[in-house]
Predicted model as a PDB file, atoms N, CA, C, CB and O in Angstrom, pLDDT in the B-factor column:
MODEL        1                                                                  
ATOM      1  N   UNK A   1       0.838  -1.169   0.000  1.00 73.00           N  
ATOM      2  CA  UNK A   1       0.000   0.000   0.000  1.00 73.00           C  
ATOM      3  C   UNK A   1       0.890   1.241   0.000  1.00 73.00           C  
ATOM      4  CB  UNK A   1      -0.957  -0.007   1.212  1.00 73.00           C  
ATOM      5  O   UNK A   1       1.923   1.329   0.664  1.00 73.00           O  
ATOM      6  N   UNK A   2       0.372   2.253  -0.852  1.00 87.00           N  
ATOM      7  CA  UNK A   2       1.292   3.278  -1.270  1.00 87.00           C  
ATOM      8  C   UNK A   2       1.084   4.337   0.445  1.00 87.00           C  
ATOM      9  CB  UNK A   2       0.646   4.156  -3.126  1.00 87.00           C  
ATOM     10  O   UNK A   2      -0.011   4.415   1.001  1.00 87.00           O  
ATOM     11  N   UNK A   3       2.093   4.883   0.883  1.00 94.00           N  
ATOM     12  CA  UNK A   3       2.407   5.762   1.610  1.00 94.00           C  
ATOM     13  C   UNK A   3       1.231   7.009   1.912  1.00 94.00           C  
ATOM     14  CB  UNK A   3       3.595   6.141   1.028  1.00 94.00           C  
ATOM     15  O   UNK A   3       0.930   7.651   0.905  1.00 94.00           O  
ATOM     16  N   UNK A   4       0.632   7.357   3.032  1.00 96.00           N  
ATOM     17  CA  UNK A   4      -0.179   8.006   3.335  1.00 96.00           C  
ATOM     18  C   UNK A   4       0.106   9.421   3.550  1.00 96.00           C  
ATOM     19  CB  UNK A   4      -0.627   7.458   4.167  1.00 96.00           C  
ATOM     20  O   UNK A   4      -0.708  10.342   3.492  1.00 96.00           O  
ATOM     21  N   UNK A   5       1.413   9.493   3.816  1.00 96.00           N  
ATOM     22  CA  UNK A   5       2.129  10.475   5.097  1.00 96.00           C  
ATOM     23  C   UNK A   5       2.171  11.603   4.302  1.00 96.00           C  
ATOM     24  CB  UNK A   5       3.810  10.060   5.809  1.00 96.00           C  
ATOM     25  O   UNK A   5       2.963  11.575   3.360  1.00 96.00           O  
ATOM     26  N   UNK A   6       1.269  12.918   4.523  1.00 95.00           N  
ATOM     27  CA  UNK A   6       1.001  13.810   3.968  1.00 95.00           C  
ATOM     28  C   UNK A   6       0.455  13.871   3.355  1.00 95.00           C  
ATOM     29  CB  UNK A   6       1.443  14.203   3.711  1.00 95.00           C  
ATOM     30  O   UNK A   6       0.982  14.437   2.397  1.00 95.00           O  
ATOM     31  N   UNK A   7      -0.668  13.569   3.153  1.00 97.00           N  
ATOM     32  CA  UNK A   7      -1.676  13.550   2.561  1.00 97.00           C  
ATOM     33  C   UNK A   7      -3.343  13.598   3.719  1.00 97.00           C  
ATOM     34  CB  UNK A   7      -1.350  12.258   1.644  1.00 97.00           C  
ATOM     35  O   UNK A   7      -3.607  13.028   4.778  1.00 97.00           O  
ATOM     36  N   UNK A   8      -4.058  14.470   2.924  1.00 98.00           N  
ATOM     37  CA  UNK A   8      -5.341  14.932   4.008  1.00 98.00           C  
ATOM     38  C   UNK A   8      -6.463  13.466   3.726  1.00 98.00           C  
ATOM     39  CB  UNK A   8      -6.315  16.908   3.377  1.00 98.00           C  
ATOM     40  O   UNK A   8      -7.054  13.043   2.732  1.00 98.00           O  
ATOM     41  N   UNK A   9      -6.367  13.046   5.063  1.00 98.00           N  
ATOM     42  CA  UNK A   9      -7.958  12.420   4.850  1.00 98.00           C  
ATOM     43  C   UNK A   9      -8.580  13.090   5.567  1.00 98.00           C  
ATOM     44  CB  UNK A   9      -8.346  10.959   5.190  1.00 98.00           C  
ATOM     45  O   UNK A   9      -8.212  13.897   6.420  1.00 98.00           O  
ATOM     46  N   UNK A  10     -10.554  12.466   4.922  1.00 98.00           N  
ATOM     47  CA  UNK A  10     -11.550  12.772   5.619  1.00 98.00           C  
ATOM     48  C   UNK A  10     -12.389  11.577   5.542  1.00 98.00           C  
ATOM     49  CB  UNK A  10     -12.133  13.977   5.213  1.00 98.00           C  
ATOM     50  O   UNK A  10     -12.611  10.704   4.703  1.00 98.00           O  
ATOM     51  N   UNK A  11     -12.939  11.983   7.238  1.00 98.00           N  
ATOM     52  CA  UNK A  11     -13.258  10.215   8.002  1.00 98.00           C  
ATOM     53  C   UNK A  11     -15.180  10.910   8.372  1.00 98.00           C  
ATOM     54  CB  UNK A  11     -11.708   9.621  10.346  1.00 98.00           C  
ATOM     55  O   UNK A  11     -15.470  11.737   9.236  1.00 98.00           O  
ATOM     56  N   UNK A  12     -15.826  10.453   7.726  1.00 95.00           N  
ATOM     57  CA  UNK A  12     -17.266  11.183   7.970  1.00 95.00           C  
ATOM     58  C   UNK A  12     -17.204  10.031   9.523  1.00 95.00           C  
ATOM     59  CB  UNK A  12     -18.941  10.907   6.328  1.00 95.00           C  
ATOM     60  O   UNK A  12     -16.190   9.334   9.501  1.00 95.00           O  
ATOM     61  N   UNK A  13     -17.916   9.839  10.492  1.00 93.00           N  
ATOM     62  CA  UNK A  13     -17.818   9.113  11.512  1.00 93.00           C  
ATOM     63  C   UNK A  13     -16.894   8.730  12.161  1.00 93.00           C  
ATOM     64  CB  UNK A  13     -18.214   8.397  11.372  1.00 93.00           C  
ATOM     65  O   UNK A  13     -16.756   7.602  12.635  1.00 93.00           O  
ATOM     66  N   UNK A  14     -15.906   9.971  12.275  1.00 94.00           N  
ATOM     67  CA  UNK A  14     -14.367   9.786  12.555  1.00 94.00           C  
ATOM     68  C   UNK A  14     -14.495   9.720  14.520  1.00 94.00           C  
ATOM     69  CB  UNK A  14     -13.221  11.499  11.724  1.00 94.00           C  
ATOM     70  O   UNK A  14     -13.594   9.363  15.279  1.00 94.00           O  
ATOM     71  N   UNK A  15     -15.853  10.172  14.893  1.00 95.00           N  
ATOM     72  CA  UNK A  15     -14.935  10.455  16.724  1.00 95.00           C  
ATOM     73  C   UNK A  15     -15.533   9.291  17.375  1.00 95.00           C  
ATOM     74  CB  UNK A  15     -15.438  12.231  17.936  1.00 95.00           C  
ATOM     75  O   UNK A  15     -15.789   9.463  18.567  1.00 95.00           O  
ATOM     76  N   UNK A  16     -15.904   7.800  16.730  1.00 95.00           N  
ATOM     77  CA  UNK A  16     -16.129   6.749  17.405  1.00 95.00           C  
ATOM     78  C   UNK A  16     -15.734   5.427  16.688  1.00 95.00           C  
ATOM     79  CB  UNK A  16     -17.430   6.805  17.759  1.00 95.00           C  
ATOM     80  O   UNK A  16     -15.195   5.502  15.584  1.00 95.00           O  
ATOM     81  N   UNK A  17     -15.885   4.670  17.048  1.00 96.00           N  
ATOM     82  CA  UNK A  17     -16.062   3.330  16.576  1.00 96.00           C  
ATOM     83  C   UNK A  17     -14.604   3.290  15.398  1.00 96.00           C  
ATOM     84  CB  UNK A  17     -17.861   3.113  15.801  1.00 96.00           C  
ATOM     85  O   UNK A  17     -13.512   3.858  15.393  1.00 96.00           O  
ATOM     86  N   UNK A  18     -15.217   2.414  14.582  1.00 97.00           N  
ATOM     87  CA  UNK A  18     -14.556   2.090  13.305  1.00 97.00           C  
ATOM     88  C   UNK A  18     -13.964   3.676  12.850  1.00 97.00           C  
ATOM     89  CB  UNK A  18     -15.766   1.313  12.105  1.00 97.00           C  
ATOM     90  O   UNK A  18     -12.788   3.987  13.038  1.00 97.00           O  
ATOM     91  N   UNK A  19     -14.798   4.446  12.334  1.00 97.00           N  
ATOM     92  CA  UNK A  19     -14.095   5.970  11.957  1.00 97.00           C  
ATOM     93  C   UNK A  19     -12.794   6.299  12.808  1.00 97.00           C  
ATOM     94  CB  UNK A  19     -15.228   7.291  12.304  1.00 97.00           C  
ATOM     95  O   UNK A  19     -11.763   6.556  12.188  1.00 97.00           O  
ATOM     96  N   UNK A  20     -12.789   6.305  14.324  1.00 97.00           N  
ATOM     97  CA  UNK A  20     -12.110   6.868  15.137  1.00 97.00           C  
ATOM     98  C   UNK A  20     -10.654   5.930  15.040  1.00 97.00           C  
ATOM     99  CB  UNK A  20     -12.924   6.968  16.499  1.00 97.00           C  
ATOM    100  O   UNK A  20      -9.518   6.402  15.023  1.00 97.00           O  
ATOM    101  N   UNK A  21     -11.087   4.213  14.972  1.00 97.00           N  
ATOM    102  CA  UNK A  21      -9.486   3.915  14.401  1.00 97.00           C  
ATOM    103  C   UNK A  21      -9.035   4.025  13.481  1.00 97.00           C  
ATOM    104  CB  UNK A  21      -9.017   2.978  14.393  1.00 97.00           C  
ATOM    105  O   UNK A  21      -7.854   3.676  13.491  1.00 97.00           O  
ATOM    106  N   UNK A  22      -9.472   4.443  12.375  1.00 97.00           N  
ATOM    107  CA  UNK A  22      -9.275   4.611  10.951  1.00 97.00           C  
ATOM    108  C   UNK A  22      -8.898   6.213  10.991  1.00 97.00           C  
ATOM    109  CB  UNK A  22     -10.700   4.156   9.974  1.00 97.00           C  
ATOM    110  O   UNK A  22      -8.315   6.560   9.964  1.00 97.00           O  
ATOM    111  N   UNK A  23      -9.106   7.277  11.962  1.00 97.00           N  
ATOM    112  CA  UNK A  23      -8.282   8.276  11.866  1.00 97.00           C  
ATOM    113  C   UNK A  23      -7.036   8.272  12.931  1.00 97.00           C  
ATOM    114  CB  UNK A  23      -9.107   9.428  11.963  1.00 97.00           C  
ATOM    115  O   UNK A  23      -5.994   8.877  12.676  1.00 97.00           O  
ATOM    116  N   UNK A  24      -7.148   7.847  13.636  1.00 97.00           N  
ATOM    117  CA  UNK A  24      -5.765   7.327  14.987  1.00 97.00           C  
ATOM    118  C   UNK A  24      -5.315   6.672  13.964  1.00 97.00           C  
ATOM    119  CB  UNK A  24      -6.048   6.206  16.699  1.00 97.00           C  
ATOM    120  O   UNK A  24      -4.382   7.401  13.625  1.00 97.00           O  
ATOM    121  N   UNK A  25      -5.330   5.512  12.989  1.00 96.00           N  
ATOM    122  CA  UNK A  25      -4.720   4.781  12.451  1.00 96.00           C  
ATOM    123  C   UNK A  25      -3.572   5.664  10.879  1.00 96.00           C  
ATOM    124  CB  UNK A  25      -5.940   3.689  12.192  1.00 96.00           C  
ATOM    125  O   UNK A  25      -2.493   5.446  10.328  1.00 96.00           O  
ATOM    126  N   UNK A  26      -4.564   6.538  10.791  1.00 97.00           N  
ATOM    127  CA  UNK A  26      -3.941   7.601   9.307  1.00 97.00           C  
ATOM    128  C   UNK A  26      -3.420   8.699  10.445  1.00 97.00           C  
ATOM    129  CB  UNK A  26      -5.522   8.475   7.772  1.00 97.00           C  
ATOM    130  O   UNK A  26      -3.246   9.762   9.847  1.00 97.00           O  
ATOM    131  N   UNK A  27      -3.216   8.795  11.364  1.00 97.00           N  
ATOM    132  CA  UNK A  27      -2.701   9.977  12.224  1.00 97.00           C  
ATOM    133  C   UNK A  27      -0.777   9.484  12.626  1.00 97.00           C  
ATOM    134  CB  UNK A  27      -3.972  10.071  13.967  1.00 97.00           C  
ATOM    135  O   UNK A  27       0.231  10.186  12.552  1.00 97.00           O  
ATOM    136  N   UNK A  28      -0.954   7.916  13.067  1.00 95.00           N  
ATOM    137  CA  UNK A  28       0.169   7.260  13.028  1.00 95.00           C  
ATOM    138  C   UNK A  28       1.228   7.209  11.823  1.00 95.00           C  
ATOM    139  CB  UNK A  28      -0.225   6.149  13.286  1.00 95.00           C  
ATOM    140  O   UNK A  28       2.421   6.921  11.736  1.00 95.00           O  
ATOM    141  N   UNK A  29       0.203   7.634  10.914  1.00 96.00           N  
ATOM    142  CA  UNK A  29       0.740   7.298   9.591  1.00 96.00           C  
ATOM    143  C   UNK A  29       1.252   8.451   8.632  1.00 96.00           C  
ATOM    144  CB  UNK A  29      -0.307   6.578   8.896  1.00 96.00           C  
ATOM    145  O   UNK A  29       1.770   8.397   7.517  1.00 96.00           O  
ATOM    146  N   UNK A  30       0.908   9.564   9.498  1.00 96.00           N  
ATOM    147  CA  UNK A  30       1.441  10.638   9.106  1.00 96.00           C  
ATOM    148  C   UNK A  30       0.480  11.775   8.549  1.00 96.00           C  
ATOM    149  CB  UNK A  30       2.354  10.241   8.229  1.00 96.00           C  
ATOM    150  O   UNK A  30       0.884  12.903   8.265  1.00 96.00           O  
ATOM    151  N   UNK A  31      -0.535  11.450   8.453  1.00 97.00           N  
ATOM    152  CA  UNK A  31      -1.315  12.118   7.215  1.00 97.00           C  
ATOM    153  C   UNK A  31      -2.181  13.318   8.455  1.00 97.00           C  
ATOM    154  CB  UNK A  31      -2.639  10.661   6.050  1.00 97.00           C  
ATOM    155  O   UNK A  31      -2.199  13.321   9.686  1.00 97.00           O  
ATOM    156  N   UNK A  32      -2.737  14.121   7.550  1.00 98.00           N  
ATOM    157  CA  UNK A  32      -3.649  15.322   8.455  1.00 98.00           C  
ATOM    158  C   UNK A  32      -4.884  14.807   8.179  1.00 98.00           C  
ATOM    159  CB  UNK A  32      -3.578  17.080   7.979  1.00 98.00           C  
ATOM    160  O   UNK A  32      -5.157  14.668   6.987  1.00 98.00           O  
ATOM    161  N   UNK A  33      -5.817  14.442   9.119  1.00 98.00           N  
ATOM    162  CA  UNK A  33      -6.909  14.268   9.363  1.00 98.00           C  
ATOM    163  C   UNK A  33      -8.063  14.988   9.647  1.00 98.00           C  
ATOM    164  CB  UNK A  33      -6.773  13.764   9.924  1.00 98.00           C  
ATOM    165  O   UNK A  33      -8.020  15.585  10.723  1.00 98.00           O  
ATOM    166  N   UNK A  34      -9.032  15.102   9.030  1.00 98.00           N  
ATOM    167  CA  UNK A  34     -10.186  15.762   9.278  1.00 98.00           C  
ATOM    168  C   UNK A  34     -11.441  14.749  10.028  1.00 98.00           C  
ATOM    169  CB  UNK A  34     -10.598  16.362   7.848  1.00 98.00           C  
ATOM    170  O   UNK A  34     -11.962  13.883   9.325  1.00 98.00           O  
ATOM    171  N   UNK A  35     -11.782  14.879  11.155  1.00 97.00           N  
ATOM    172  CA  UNK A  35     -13.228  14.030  11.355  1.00 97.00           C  
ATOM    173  C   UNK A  35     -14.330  14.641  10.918  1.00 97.00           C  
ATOM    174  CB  UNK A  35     -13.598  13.713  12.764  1.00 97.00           C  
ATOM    175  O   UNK A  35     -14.326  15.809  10.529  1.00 97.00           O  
ATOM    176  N   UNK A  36     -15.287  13.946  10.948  1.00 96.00           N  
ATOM    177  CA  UNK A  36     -16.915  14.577  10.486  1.00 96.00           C  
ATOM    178  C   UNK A  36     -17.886  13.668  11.212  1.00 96.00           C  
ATOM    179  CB  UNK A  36     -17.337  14.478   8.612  1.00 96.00           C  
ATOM    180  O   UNK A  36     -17.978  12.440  11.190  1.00 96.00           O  
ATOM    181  N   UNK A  37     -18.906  15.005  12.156  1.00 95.00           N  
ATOM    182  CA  UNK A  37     -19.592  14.132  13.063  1.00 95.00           C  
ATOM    183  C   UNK A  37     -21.104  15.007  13.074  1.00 95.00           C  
ATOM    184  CB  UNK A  37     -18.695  13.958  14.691  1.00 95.00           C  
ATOM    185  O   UNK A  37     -21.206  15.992  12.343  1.00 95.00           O  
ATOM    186  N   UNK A  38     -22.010  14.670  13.762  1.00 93.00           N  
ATOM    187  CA  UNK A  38     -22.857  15.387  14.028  1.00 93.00           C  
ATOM    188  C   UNK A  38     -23.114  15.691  15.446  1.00 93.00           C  
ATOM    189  CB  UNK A  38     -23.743  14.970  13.455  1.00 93.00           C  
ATOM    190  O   UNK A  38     -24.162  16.106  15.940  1.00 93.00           O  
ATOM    191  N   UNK A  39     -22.102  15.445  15.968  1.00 94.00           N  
ATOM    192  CA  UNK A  39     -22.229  15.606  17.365  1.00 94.00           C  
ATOM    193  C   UNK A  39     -20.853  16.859  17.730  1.00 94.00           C  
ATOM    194  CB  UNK A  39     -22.059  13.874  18.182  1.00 94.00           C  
ATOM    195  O   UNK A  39     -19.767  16.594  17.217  1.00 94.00           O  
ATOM    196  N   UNK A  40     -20.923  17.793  18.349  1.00 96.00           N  
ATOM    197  CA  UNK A  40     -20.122  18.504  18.132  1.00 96.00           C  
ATOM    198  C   UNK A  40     -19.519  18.331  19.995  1.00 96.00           C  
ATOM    199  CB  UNK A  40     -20.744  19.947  17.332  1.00 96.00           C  
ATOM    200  O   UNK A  40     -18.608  19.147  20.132  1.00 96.00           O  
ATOM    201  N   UNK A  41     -19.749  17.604  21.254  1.00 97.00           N  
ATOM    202  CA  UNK A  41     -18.975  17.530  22.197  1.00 97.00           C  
ATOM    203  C   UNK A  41     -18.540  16.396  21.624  1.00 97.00           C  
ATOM    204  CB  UNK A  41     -19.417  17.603  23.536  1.00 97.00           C  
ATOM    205  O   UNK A  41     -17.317  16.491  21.720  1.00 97.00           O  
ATOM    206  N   UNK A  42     -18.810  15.278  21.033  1.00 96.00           N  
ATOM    207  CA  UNK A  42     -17.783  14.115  20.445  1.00 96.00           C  
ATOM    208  C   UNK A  42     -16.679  14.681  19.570  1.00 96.00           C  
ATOM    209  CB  UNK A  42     -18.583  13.001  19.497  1.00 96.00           C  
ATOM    210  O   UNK A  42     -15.469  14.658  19.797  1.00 96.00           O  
ATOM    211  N   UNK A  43     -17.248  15.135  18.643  1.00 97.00           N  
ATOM    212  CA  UNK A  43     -15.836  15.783  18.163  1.00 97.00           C  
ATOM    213  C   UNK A  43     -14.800  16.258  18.860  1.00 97.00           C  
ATOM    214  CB  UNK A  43     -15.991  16.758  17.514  1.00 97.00           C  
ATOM    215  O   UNK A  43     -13.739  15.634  18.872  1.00 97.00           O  
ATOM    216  N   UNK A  44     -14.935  17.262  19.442  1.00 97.00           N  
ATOM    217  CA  UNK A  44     -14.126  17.808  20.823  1.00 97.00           C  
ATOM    218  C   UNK A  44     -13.475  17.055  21.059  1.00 97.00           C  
ATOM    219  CB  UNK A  44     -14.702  18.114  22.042  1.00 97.00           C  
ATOM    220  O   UNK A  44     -12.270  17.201  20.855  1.00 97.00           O  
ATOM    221  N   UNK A  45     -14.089  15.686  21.702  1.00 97.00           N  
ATOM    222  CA  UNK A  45     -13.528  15.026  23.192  1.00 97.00           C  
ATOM    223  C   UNK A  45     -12.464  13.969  22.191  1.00 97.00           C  
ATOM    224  CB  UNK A  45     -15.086  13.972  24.515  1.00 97.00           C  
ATOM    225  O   UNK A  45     -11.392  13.552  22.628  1.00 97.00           O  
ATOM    226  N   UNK A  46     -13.053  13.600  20.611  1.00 97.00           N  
ATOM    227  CA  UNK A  46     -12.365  12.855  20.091  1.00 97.00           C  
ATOM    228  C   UNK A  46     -11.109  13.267  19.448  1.00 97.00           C  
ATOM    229  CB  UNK A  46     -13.057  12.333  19.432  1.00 97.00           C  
ATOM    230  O   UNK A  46     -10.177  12.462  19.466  1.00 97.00           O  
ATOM    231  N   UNK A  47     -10.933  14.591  18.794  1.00 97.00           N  
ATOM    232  CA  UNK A  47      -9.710  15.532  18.598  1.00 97.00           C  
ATOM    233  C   UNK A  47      -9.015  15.397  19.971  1.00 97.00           C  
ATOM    234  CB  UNK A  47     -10.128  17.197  18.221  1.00 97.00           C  
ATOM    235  O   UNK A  47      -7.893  14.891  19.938  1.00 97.00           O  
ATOM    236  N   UNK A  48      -9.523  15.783  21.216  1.00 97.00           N  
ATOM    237  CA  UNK A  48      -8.702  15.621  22.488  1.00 97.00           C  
ATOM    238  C   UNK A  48      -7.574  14.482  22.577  1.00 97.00           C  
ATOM    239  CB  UNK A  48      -9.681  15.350  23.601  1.00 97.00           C  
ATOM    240  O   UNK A  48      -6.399  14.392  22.934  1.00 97.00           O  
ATOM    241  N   UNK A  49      -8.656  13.607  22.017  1.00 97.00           N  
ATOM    242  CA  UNK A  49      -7.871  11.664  22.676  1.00 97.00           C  
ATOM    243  C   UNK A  49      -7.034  11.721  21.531  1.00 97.00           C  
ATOM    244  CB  UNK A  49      -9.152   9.684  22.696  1.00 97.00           C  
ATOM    245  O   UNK A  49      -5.888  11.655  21.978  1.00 97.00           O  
ATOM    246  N   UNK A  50      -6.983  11.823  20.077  1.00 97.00           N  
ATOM    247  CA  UNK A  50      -6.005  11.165  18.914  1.00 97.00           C  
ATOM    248  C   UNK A  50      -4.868  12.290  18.939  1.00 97.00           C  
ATOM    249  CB  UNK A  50      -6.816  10.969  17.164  1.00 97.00           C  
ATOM    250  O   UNK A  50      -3.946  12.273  18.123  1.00 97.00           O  
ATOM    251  N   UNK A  51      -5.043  13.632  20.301  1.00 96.00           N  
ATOM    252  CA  UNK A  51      -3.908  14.728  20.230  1.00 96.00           C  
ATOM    253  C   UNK A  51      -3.261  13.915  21.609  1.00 96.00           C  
ATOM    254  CB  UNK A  51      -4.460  16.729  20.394  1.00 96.00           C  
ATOM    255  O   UNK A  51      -2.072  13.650  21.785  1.00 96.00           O  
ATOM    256  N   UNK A  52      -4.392  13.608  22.517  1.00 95.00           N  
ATOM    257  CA  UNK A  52      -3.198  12.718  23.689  1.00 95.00           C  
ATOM    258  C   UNK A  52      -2.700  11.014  22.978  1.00 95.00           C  
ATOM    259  CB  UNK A  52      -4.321  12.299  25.667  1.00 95.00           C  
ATOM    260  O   UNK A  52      -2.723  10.280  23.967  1.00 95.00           O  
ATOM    261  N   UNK A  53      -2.498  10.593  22.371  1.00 93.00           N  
ATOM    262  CA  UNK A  53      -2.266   9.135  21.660  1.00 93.00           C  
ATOM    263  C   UNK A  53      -0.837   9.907  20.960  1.00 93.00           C  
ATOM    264  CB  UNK A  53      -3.822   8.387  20.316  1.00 93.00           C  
ATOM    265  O   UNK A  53       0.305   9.561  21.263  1.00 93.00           O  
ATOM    266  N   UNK A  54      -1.128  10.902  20.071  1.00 90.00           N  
ATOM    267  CA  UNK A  54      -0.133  11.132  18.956  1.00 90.00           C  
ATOM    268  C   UNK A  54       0.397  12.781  19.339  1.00 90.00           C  
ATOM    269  CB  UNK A  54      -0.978  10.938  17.230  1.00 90.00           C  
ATOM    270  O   UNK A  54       0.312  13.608  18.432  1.00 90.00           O  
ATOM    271  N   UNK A  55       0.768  13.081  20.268  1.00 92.00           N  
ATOM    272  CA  UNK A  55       0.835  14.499  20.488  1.00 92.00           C  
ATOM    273  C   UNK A  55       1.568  15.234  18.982  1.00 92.00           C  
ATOM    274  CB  UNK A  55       1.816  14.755  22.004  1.00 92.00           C  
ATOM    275  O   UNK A  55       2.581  14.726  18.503  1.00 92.00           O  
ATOM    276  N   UNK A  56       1.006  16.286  18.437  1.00 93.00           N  
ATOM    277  CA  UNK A  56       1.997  17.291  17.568  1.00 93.00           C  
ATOM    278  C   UNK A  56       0.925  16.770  15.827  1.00 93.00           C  
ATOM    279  CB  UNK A  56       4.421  16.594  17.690  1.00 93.00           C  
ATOM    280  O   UNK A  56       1.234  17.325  14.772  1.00 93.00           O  
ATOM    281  N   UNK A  57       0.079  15.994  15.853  1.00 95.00           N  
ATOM    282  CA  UNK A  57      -0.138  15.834  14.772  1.00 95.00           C  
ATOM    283  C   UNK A  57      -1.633  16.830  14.041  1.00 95.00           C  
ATOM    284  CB  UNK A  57      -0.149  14.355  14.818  1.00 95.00           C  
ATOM    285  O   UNK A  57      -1.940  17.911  14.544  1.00 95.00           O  
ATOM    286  N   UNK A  58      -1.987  16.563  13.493  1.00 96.00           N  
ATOM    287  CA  UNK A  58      -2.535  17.929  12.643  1.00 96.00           C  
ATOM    288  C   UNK A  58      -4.105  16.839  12.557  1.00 96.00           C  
ATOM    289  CB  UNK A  58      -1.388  18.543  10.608  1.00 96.00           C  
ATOM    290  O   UNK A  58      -4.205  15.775  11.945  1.00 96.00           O  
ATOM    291  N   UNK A  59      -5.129  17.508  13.342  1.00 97.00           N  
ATOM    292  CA  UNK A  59      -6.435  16.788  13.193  1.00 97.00           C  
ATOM    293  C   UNK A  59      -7.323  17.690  13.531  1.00 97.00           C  
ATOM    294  CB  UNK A  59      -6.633  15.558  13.986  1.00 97.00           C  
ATOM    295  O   UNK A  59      -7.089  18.464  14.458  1.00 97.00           O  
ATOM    296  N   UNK A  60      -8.122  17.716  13.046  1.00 97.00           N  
ATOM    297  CA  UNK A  60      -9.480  18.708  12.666  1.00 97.00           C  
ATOM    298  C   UNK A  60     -10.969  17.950  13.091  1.00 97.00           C  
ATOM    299  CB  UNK A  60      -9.523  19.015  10.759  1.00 97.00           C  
ATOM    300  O   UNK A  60     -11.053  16.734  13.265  1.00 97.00           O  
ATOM    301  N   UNK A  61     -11.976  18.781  13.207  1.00 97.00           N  
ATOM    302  CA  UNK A  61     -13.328  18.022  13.310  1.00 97.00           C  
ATOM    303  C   UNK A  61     -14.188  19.475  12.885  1.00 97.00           C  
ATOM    304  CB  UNK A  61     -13.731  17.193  15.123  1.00 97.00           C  
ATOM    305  O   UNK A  61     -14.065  20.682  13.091  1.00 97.00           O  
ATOM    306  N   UNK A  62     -15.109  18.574  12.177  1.00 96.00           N  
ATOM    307  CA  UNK A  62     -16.120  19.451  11.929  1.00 96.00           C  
ATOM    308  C   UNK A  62     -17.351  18.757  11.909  1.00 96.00           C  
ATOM    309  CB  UNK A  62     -15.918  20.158  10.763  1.00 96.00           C  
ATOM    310  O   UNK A  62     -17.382  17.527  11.898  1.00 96.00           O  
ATOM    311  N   UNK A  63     -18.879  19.811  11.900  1.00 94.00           N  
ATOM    312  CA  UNK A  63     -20.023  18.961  12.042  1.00 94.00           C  
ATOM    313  C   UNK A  63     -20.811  19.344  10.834  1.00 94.00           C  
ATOM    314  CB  UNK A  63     -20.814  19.142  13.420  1.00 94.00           C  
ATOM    315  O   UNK A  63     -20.772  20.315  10.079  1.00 94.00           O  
ATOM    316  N   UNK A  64     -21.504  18.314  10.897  1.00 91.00           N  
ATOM    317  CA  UNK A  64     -22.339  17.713   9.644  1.00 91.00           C  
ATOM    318  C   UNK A  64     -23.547  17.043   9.939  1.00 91.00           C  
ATOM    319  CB  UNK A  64     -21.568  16.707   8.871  1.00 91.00           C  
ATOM    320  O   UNK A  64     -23.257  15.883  10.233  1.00 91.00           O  
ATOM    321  N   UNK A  65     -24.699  17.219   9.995  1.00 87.00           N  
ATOM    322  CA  UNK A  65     -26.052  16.326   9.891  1.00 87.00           C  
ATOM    323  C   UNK A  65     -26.047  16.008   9.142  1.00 87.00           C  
ATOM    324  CB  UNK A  65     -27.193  16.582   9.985  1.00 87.00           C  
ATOM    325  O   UNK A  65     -25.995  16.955   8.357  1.00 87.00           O  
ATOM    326  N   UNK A  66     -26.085  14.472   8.274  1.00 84.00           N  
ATOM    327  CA  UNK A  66     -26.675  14.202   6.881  1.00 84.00           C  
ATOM    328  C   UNK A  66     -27.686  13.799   7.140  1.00 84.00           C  
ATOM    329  CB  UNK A  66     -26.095  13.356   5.969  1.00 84.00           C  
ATOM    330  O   UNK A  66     -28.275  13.019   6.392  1.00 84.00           O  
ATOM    331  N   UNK A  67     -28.269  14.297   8.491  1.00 84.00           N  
ATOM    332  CA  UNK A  67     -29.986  13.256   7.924  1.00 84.00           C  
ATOM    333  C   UNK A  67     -31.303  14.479   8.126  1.00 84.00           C  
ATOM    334  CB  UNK A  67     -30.531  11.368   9.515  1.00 84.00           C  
ATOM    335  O   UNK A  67     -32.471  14.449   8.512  1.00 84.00           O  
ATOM    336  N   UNK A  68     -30.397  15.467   7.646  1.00 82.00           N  
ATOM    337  CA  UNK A  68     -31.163  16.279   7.145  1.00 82.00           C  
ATOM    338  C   UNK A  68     -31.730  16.375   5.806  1.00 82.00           C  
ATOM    339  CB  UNK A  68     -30.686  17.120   7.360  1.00 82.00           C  
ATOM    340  O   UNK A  68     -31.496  15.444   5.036  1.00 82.00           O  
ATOM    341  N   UNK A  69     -32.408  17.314   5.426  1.00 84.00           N  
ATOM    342  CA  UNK A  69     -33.197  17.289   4.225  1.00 84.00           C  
ATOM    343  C   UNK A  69     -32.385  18.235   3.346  1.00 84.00           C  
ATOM    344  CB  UNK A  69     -34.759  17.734   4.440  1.00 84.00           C  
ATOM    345  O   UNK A  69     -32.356  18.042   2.131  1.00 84.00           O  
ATOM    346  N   UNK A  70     -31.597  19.446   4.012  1.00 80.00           N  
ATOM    347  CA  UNK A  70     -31.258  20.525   3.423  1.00 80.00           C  
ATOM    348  C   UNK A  70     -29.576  20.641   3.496  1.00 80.00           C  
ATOM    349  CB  UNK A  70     -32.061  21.666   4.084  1.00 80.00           C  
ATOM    350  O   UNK A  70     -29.156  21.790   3.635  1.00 80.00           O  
ATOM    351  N   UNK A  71     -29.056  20.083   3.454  1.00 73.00           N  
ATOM    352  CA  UNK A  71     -27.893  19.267   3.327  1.00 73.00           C  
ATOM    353  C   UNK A  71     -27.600  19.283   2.098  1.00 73.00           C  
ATOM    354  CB  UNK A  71     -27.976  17.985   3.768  1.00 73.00           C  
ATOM    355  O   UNK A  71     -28.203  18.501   1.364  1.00 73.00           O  
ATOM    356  N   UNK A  72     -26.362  20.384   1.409  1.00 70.00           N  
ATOM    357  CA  UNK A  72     -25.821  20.748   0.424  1.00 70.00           C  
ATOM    358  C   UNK A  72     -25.048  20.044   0.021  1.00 70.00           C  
ATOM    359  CB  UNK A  72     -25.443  21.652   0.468  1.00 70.00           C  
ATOM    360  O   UNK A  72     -24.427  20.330  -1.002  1.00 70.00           O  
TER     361      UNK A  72                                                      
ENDMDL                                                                          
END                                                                             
């Protein structure tokens, strides 16, 4: 598998479950991470934990409802 490290992902369900190791996992790996949640204290608390795991690395969260109707 070709090299991640610098390169931006984005993890829609990034501050739990499956999403959340799949951005801890691309965070190890070098890359800048964006999460996407609809919960905006999960986000928080989940940027918190993958900055205490990997201190110095570059991770973002932002929120998103998709189960809205008006959703661009």
């Amino acid at each position: 598998m070709p090299s991640i490290q610098g390169s931006t992902v984005l993890i829609f369900g990034g501050s739990s479950g499956i999403g959340y190791g799949v951005a801890a996992k691309c965070l190890t790996e070098g890359a800048k991470v964006h999460i996407v949640s609809s919960n905006a204290k999960r986000i928080a608390e989940s940027i918190a934990a993958l900055k205490g795991e990997s201190p110095g690395v570059e991770v973002q969260g932002h929120v998103l409802d998709l189960s809205t109707k008006d959703v661009e």
